[in-house]
C-alpha positions as a printed Julia matrix, in Angstrom:
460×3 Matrix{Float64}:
 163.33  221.66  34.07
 166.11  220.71  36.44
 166.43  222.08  40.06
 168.44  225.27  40.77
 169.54  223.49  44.03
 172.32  221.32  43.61
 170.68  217.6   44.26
 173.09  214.58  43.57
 171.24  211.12  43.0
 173.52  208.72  44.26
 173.46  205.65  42.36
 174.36  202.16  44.11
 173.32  199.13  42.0
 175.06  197.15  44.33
 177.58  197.14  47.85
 180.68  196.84  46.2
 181.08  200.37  45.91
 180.27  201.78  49.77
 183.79  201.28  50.93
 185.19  203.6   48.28
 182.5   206.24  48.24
 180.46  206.37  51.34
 183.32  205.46  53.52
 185.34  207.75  52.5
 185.37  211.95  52.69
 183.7   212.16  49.43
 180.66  212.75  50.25
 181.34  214.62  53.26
 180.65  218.2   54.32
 179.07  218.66  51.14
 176.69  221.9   50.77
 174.88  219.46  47.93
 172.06  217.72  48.84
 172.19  213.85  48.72
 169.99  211.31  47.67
 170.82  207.48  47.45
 169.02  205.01  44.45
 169.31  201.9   45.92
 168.31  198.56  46.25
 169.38  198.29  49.88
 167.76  195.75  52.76
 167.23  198.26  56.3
 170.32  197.13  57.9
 172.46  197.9   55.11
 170.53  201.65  54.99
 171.13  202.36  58.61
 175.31  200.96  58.19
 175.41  203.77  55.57
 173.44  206.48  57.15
 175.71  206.42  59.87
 178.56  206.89  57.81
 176.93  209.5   55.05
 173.91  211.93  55.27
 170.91  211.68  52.87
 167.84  213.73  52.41
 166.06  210.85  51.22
 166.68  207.34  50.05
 164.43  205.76  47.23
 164.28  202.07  46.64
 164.85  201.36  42.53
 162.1   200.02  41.42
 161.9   196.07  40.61
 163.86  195.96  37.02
 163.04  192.74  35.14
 165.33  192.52  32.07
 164.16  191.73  28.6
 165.27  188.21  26.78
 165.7   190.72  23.5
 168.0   193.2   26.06
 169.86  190.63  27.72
 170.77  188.51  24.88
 172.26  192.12  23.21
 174.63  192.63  26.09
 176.07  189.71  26.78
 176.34  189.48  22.66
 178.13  193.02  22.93
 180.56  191.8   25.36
 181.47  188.69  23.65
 181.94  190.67  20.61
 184.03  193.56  22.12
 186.01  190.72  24.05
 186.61  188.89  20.6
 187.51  192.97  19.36
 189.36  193.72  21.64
 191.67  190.84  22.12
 192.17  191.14  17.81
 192.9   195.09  18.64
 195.77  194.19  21.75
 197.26  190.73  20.64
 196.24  189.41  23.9
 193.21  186.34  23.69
 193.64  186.17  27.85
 190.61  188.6   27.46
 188.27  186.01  26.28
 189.01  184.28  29.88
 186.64  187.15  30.63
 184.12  185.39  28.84
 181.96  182.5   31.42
 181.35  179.41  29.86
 180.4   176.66  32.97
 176.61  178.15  32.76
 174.19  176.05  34.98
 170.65  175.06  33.19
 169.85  173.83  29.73
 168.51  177.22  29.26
 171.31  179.11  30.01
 173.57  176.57  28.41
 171.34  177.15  25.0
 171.31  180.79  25.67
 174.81  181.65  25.79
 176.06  179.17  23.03
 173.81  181.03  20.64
 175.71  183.86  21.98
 178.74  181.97  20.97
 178.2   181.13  18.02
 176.87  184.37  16.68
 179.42  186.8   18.24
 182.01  185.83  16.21
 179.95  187.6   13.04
 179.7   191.27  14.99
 183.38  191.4   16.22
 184.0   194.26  13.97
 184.42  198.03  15.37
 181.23  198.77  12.84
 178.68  195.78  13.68
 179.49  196.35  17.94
 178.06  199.83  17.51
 175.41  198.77  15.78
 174.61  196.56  18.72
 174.91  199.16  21.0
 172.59  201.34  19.23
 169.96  198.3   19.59
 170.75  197.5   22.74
 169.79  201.36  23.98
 167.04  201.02  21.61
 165.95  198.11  23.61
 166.45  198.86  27.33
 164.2   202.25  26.27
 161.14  199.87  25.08
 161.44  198.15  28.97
 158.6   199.34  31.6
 161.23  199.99  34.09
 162.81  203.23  31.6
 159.22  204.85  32.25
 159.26  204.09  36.04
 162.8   205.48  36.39
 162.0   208.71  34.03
 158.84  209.27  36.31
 161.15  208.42  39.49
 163.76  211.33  38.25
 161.05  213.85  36.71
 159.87  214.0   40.71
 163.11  213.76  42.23
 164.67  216.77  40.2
 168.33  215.94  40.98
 170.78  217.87  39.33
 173.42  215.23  38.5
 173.18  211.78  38.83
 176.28  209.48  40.25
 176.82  205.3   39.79
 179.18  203.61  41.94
 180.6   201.42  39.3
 180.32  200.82  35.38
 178.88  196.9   35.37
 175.35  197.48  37.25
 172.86  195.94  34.73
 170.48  198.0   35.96
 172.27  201.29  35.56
 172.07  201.19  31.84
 168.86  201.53  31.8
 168.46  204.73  34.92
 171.74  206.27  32.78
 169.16  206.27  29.94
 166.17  207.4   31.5
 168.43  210.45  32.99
 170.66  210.95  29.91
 167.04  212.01  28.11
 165.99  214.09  30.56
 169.05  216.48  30.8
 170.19  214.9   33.85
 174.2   215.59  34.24
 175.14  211.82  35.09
 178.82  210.61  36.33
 180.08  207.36  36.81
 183.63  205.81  38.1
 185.09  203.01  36.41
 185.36  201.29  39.08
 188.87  198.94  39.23
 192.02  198.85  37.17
 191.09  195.81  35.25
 187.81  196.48  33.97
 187.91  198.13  30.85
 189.4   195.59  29.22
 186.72  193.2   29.91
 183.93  194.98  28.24
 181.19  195.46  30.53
 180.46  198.72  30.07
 176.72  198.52  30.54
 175.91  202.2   30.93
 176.35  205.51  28.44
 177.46  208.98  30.78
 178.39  212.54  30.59
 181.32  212.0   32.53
 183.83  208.52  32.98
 185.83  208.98  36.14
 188.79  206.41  36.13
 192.27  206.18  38.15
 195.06  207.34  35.52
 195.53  208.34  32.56
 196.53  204.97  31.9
 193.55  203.83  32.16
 192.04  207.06  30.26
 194.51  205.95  27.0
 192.57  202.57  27.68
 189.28  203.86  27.06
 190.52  205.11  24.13
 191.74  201.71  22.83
 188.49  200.12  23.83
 185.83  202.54  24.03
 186.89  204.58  20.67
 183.37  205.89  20.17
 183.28  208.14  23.86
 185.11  211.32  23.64
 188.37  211.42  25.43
 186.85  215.0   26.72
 184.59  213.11  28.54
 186.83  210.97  30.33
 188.44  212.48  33.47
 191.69  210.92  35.23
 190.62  211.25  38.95
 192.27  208.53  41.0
 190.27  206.67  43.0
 189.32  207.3   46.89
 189.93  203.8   47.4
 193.77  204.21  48.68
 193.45  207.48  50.98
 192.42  205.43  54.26
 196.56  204.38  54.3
 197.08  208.21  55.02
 194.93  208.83  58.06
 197.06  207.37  60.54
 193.43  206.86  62.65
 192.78  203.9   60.89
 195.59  202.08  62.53
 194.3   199.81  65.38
 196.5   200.13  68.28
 199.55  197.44  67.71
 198.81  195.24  71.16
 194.75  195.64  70.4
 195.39  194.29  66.88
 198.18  191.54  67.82
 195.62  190.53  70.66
 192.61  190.06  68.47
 194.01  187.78  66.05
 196.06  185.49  68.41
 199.39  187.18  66.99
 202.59  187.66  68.81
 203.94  190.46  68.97
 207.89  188.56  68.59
 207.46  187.69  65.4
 207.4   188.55  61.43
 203.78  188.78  59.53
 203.85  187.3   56.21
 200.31  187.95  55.08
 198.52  186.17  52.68
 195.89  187.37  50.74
 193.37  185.31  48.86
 191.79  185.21  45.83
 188.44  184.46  44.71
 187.81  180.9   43.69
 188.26  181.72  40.25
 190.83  183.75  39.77
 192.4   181.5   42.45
 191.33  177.65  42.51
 194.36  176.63  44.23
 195.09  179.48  46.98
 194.43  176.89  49.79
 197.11  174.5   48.3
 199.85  177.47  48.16
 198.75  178.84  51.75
 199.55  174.92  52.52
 202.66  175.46  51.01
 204.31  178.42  52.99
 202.73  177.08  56.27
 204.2   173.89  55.34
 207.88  175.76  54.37
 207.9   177.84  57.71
 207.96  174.48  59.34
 210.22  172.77  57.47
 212.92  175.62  58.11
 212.28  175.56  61.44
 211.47  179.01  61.57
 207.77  179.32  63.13
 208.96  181.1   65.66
 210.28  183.97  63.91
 207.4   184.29  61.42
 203.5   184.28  61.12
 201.27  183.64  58.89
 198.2   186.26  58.94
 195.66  185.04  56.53
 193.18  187.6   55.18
 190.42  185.36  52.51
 188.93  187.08  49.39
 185.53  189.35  51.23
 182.98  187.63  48.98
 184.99  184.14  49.13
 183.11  182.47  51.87
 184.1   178.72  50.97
 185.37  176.56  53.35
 188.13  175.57  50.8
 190.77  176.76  53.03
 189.45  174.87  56.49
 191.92  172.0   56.07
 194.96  174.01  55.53
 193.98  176.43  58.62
 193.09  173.59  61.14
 196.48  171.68  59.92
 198.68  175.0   60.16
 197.07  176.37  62.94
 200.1   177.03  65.22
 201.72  179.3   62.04
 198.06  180.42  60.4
 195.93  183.4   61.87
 193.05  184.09  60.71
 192.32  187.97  59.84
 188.27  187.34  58.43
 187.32  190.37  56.6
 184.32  192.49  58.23
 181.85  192.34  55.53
 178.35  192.2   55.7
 177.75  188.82  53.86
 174.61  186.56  53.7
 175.1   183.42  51.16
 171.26  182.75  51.17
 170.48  187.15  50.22
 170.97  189.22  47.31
 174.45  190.56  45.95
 173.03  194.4   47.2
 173.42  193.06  51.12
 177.17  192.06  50.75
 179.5   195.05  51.58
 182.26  195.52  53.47
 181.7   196.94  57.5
 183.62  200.51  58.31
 185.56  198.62  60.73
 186.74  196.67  57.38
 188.69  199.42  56.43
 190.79  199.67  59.57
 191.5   196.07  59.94
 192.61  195.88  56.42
 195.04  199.49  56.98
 196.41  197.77  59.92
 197.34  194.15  58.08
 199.1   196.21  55.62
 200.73  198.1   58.05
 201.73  195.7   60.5
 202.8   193.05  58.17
 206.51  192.55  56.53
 205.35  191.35  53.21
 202.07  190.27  51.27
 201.9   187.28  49.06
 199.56  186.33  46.74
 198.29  185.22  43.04
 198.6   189.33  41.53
 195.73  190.89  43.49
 195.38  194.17  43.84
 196.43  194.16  47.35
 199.84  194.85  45.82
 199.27  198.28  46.03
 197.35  198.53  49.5
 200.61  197.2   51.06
 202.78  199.47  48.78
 201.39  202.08  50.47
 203.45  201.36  53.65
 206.39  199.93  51.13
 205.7   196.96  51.78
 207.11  194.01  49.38
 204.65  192.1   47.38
 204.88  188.89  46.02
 203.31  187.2   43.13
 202.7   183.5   43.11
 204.22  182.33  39.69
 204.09  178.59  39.61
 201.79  175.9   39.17
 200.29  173.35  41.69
 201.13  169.71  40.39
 197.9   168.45  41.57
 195.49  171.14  39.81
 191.66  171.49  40.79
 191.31  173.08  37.77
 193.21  171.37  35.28
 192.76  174.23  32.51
 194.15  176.77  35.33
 197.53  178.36  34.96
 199.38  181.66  36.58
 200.39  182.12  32.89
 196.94  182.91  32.33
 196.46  185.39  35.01
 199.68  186.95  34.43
 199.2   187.28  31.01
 195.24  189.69  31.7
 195.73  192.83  29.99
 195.79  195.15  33.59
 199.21  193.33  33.91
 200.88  195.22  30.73
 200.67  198.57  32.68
 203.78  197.35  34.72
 207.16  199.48  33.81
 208.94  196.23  34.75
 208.61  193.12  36.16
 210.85  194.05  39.22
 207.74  196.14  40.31
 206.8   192.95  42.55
 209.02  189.52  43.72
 208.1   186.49  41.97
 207.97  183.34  43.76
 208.57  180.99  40.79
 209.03  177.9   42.4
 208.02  175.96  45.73
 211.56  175.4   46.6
 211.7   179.35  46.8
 209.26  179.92  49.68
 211.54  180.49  52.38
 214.27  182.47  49.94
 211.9   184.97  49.2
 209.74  185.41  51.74
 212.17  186.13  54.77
 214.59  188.28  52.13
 215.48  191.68  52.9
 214.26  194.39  50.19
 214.61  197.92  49.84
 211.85  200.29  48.85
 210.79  199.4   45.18
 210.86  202.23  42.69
 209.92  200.13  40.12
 206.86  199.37  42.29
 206.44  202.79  42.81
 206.37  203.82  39.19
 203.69  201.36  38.66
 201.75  202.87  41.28
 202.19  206.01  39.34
 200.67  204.3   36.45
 197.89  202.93  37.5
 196.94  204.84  40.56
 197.55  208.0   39.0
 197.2   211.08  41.58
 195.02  208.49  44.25
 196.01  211.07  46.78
 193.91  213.83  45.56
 191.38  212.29  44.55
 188.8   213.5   46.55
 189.17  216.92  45.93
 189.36  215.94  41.97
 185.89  214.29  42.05
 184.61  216.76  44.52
 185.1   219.39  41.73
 184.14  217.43  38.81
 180.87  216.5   40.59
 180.46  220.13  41.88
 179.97  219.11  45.24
């Protein structure tokens, strides 16, 4: 029997989803009573408590998964991947799909996967899978710890911070049986396509209705009903003009001067990225060769979790025209994935880049529409290092990811398509982009409201 108070179990498998939800007004003067699942160290738990206020926090128990469980997901995804790129006309998907596995074990483990998915790519056989696969996580000790865990805790509804916590399947079960209303975001504009939807809710909160029509194409089997177009609180920080460190503080703090242009460039991860360094080089290397490093600056902000020292040539080389702008992220190489999240101060230097700089440039990140928030230009990387470090790398592959086809036009960003371009596009003069601005429509959907929108939803 479920609690007449309104308790909400906040599920975080993981950090990647504090910036959006805890550091934001979501969870804010809230007459609901809060409880955070987690799998938190004690620093991380007092960084959030100081943003967001708990009655309790419980640890998730230890959740060992099952050879039989984990060789059904990944199967599932490789068959939905192989599904869905038959359904769209677009194989980029299966770049979804890792292959460089470390291990003899692993190696065996996924080629079986491999060579089987092929044989359950049909709408029919992936269901079936699914249907074994919830079978399965239901039969693992850690489904009776987590329906004991929820049976005491009572909550009300129960909340996940993303889709792809491995974890989460099995707690969305567990509460799913017992009555328990359960939400969960979908957490980034280019994850439905990829098919890790590990979990089963009540309620899918994603940005747009763009993305809602997606769920339709790739999750046919969840009611649209179900499905809510919310935005995402991810973008609101741009409107709180608080968030703006003072311009001489910020100049002063990363060595900039206050006489000349920001050209900002953001990184990629290593993989969707390999050869960021090489076109950082590239507009360092440009600025110079125009002669024009004292009207411009580059402010380089790296990928959070990216914590390489790929790019230590290019910054010690180009130091005179290179800052450095380090995102403030709690980040410990040698820890678990749950300790890496972004500091509150993270927010505010990242506001302030977008709103200080002229223009952003780099290989189509998201950051697109951070800086279009300010109407700022954007521009997309759209040619190919000669000397590759990864020879089977192209931009035609990342520009070709399904998340792309949501743009009304290709004008929505400036493409640099060619070295010999650098200084051309980066210094040019550009007017506010509506085509930008429709795409922001698209895929942001109402990202100004959406606070209030999940607020209701989640009765809070």
């Amino acid at each position: 029997m479920l609690s007449s108070q309104n308790k909400v179990a906040l599920l975080f498998p993981d950090g990647v989803g504090i910036k959006n939800y805890l550091y934001t007004e979501l969870f804010q003067q809230t007459d609901a009573e809060l409880v955070l699942l987690h799998n938190f160290d004690p620093a991380t738990i007092s960084a959030i408590k100081k943003q967001t206020t708990f009655v309790d926090t419980i640890e998730i128990p230890t959740y060992k998964e099952s050879v039989r469980e984990k060789f059904l997901r990944e199967l599932i995804c490789l068959s939905r991947l192989h599904y869905n790129a038959q359904k769209v006309l677009n194989n980029s998907l299966l770049t979804n799909w890792k292959t460089n596995h470390i291990g003899v074990k692993q190696q065996v483990f996924y080629k079986a996967i491999a060579i089987v998915a092929p044989f359950f790519k049909h709408y029919y056989t992936i269901l079936f899978l699914e249907k074994q696969y919830q079978k399965s996580i239901r039969k693992n000790k850690f489904y009776k710890q987590m329906v004991a865990l929820l049976q005491q805790l009572n909550p009300t509804s129960l909340f996940c911070s993303h889709q792809r916590g491995v974890k989460a399947a099995t707690i969305f079960a567990a509460a799913n049986d017992l009555g328990i209303q359960t939400s969960t975001v979908i957490y980034s504009w280019d994850n439905l396509p990829k098919a890790r939807l590990a979990l089963r809710a009540d309620n899918y909160l994603v940005w747009s209705d763009y993305m809602k029509v997606e769920m339709s194409q790739f999750y046919p089997e969840i009611n649209q009903d179900t499905v809510f177009a919310t935005g995402t609180p991810q973008f609101e920080c741009y409107a709180d003009k608080n968030n703006i460190i003072e311009k001489d503080s910020f100049y002063k703090r990363y060595k900039l001067s206050l006489d000349k242009k920001i050209i900002c460039f953001s990184g990629d991860d290593i993989k969707t990225s390999p050869d960021d360094p090489k076109y950082l080089a590239d507009i360092a290397a440009a600025l110079l060769n125009a002669n024009l490093e004292n009207q411009y600056q580059i402010l380089f902000r790296r990928c959070p979790v990216d914590v390489s020292d790929r790019f230590d040539a290019v910054l010690q080389q180009y130091s005179d025209v290179i800052k450095v702008a380090a995102p403030l992220w709690n980040f410990n190489a040698d820890e678990h994935w749950t300790t890496i999240y972004p500091l509150k101060d993270d927010v505010k230097l990242l506001v302030s880049t977008a709103y200080y700089s002229a223009i952003v440039v780099n290989v189509g990140s998201t950051m697109a529409f951070d800086f279009s928030m300010y109407n700022k230009p954007c521009v997309f990387i759209n040619y190919d290092q000669e000397h590759q470090n990864e020879v089977t790398w192209s931009v035609d592959t990342i520009y070709s990811y399904q998340h792309f086809k949501s743009m009304p036009s290709k004008n929505a960003v400036i493409w640099l398509n060619n070295k010999s371009e650098i200084i051309e596009v980066l210094t040019g003069s550009y007017p506010v982009n509506k085509e930008m601005d429709k795409w922001k429509k698209i895929v942001l959907g109402n990202y100004k409201n959406a606070t209030s929108q999940i607020k209701l939803l989640l009765k809070i």
